[in-house]
N, C-alpha and C positions, 0 to 999 in steps of 0.2 A: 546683272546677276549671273549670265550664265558666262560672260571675261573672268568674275571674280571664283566661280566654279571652277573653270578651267584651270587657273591658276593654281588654286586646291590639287586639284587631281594631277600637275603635274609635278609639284611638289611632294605626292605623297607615292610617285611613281616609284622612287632607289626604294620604297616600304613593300612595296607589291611584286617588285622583280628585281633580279637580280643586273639587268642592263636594261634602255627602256627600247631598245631596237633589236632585232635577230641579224644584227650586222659581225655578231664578233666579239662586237667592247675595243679594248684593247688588248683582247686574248691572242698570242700567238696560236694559227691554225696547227695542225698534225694528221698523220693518216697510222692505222693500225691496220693491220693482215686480216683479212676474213678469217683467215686458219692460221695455225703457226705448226710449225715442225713439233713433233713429240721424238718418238725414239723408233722409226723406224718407218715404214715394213722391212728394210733390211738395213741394219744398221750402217752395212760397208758403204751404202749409197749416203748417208744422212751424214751431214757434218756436225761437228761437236757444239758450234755456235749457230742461230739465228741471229743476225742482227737485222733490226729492221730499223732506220731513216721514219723516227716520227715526224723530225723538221729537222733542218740541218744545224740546230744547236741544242737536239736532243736526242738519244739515241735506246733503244729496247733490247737488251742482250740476252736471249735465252739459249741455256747449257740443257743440249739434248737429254731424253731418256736413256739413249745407249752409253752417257757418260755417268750418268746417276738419274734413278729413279725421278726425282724432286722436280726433275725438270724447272729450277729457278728461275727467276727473269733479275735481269741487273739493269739498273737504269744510271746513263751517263748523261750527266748535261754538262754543257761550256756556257762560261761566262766568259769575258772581255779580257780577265784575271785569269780564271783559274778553272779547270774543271773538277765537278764531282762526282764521282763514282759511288751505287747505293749498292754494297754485297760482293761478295768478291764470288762468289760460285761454290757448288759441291762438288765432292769426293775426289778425284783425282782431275780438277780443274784445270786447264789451259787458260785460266783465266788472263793472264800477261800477255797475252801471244795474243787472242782476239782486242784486249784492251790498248796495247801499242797499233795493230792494225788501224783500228776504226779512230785513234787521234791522232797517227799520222795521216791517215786520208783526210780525217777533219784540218789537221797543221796544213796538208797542199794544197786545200782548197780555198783556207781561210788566206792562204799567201803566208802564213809564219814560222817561224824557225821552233819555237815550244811552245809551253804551255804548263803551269803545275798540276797535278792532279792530288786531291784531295779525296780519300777513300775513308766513307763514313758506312755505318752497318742499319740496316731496318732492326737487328736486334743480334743475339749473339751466338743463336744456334749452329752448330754444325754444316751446317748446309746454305749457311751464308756467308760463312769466314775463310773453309777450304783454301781458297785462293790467298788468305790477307801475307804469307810468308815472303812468295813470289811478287806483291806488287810491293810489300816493305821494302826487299832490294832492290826496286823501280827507280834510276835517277828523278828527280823533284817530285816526288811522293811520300805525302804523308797520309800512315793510317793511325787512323783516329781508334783505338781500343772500345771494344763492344763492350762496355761497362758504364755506369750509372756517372761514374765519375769520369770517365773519357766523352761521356753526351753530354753532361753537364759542363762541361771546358771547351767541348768545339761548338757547340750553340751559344755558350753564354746564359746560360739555366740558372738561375741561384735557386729559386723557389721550385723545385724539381718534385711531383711533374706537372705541378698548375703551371709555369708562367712558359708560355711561347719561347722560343730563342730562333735565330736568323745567324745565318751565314749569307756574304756576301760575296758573290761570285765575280763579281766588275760589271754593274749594270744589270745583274740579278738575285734579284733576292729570294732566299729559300727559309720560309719559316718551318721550325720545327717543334713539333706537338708529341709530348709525351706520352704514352701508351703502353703503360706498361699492364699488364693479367695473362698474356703469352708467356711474354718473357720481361723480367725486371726492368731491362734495359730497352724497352721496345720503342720503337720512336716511328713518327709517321711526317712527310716535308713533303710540304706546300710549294709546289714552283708559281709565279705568280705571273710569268710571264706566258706559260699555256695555260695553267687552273688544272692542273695535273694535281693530283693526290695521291701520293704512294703510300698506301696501309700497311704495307711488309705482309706479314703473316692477322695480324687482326680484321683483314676482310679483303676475301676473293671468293672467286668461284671454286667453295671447296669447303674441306672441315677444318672449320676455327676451332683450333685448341685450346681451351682454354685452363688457364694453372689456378690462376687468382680470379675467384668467381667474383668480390666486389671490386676492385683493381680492374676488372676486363670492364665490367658495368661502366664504371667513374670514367673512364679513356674512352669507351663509344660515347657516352655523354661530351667530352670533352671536345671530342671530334664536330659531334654534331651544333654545338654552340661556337666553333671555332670558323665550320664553314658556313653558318647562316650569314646572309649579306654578299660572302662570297661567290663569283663564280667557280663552280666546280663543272670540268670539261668532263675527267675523264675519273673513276678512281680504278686505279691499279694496282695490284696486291703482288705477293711475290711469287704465286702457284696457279695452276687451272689442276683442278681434279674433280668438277663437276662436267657432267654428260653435257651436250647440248640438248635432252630430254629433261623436263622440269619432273624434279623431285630424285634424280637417279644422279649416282655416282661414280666414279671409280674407283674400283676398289683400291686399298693401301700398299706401293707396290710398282703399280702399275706403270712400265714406261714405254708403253704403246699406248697413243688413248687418239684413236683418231677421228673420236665425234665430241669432241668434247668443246666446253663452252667459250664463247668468248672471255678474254680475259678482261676487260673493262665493264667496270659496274657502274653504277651512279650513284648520285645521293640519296635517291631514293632506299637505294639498299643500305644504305646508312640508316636513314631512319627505321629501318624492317627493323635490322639488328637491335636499332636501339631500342626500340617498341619491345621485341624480344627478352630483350636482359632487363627493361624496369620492370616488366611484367610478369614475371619470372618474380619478384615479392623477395631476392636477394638468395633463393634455393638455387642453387646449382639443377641442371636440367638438359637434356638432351636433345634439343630442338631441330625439325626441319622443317624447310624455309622451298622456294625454290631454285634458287643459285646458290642456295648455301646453307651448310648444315654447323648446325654450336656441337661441341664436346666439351662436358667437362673434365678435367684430366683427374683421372686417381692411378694410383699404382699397377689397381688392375685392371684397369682398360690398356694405359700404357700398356703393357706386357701382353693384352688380347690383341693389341695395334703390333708390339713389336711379332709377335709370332705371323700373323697374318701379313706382313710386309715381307716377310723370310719368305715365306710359304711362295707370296702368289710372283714376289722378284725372281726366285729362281726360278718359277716353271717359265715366266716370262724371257729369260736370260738363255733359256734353253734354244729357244728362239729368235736370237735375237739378229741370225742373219737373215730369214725371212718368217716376219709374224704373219698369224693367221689374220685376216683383214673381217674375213664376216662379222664378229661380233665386236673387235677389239676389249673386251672384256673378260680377261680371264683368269675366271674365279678356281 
């Protein structure tokens, strides 16, 4: 009886957990910074990129505060084939110059002469494409166009945006899950080989925009039935604008933030969200969380958002060869 029990329980282990050991799996390990650079205390000291070495065939690229507020993150991986590159950066980006750097250091390390690079978008805002001009002119670069029908041709989407589509790296595969209520064309990829989950702009530490109240709903749902079964390591989004104080933020603006949160969530905060938007009964709604707050976008919040971004970037800009450190908050 209890061989034949055994046997039960261990067959219903992949039901119960997601691997049946705390060894791993076959997840590629990674390290993240306790802190990351924002924009300052004095900008002439801070350089325009962070990069940080997740694993040596994944890489974290964040574009300071003293180059744009947004402080984005960009994430590169290499395959066998081909590298991908997620976001090109904002506003007057150096994007090229840090992106040749860190795959030439990757080409001398790896022993190779090149490598292609494939530059695909989290979605198609401003503050993700900046750079896409300077890496178009890049020898063996192709960018894939921040559009429904540019995501749809470089995943292999027909059924856009229920069906999965994958790109293959050479010995890595990258699934990619439709996500569109940010933005039409928003897209979220699964590296399978960390359990890395890049949400782009539909969840980090900060405020989710949201345009399309049912469209955001269906895509958190999407996510969340996408990653059941899966390991999920890390999920990483493309911004930090929440405090490392639960419930508080930083203001819109802001490109000093030097308490602010880690940028890796989990799945847990997928479910938050998602518990969030069904509960919500389909009303649009302004909700806060503790790593993260919903917006829903009308006209004029937009414009209450764009004034206050004017407002608090210059007084910040004013300062921006040494910021005040006490409070880094300022409103």
């Amino acid at each position: 009886m209890f061989g034949k029990l055994s046997v039960f329980l261990i067959l219903l282990l992949p039901l119960a957990a997601q691997i049946p050991q705390p060894d791993g799996g076959s997840v590629q390990p990674g390290e993240l910074p306790a802190h990351w650079l924002t924009g300052g205390p004095k900008c002439m000291e801070t350089p325009d990129w962070q990069v940080q070495e997740y694993n040596e065939d994944f890489y974290v690229l964040r574009e300071s505060g003293c180059v744009h507020y947004e402080k984005p993150f960009l994430y590169l991986i290499f395959g066998k084939d081909r590298a991908l590159l997620q976001d090109s950066g904002a506003g007057k980006a150096t994007t090229r110059v840090i992106v040749d750097q860190v795959m030439g250091r990757w080409l001398e390390r790896k022993q190779r002469h090149s490598i292609p690079l494939l530059v695909v978008h989290s979605h198609s805002h401003g503050d993700h494409t900046a750079g896409d001009s300077q890496l178009a002119a890049r020898p063996m670069t192709e960018v894939v166009p921040a559009t429904v029908a540019g995501v749809k041709k470089a995943y292999g989407i027909r059924n856009w945006p229920l069906e999965i589509g994958h790109i293959d790296l050479g010995g890595r595969t990258i699934d990619a899950i439709g996500v569109p209520g940010h933005d039409a064309a928003a897209v979220a990829l699964y590296d399978r080989a960390t359990g890395v989950l890049l949400t782009g702009d539909n969840l980090y530490p900060g405020r989710l925009y949201v345009r399309d109240w049912p469209a955001f709903t269906a895509s958190a749902q999407r996510l969340v039935d996408f990653t059941k079964g899966r390991v999920v390591t890390h999920i990483l989004g493309n911004h930090i604008e929440q405090r490392d104080i639960p419930y508080r933020e930083y203001t819109i603006g802001s490109m000093f933030q030097p308490q602010e949160h880690a940028l890796e969530l989990t799945r847990g905060h997928l479910l938050e969200l998602n518990d969030a938007l069904t509960s919500s009964g389909g009303k649009p709604a302004r909700l806060a969380y503790r790593d993260f707050t919903v917006w829903p976008m009308t006209p004029e919040v937009e414009r209450e958002m764009n004034q206050i971004e004017h407002e608090n970037s210059a007084r910040q800009r004013k300062n921006m060869w040494r910021q005040p450190e006490s409070t880094g908050d300022l409103k």
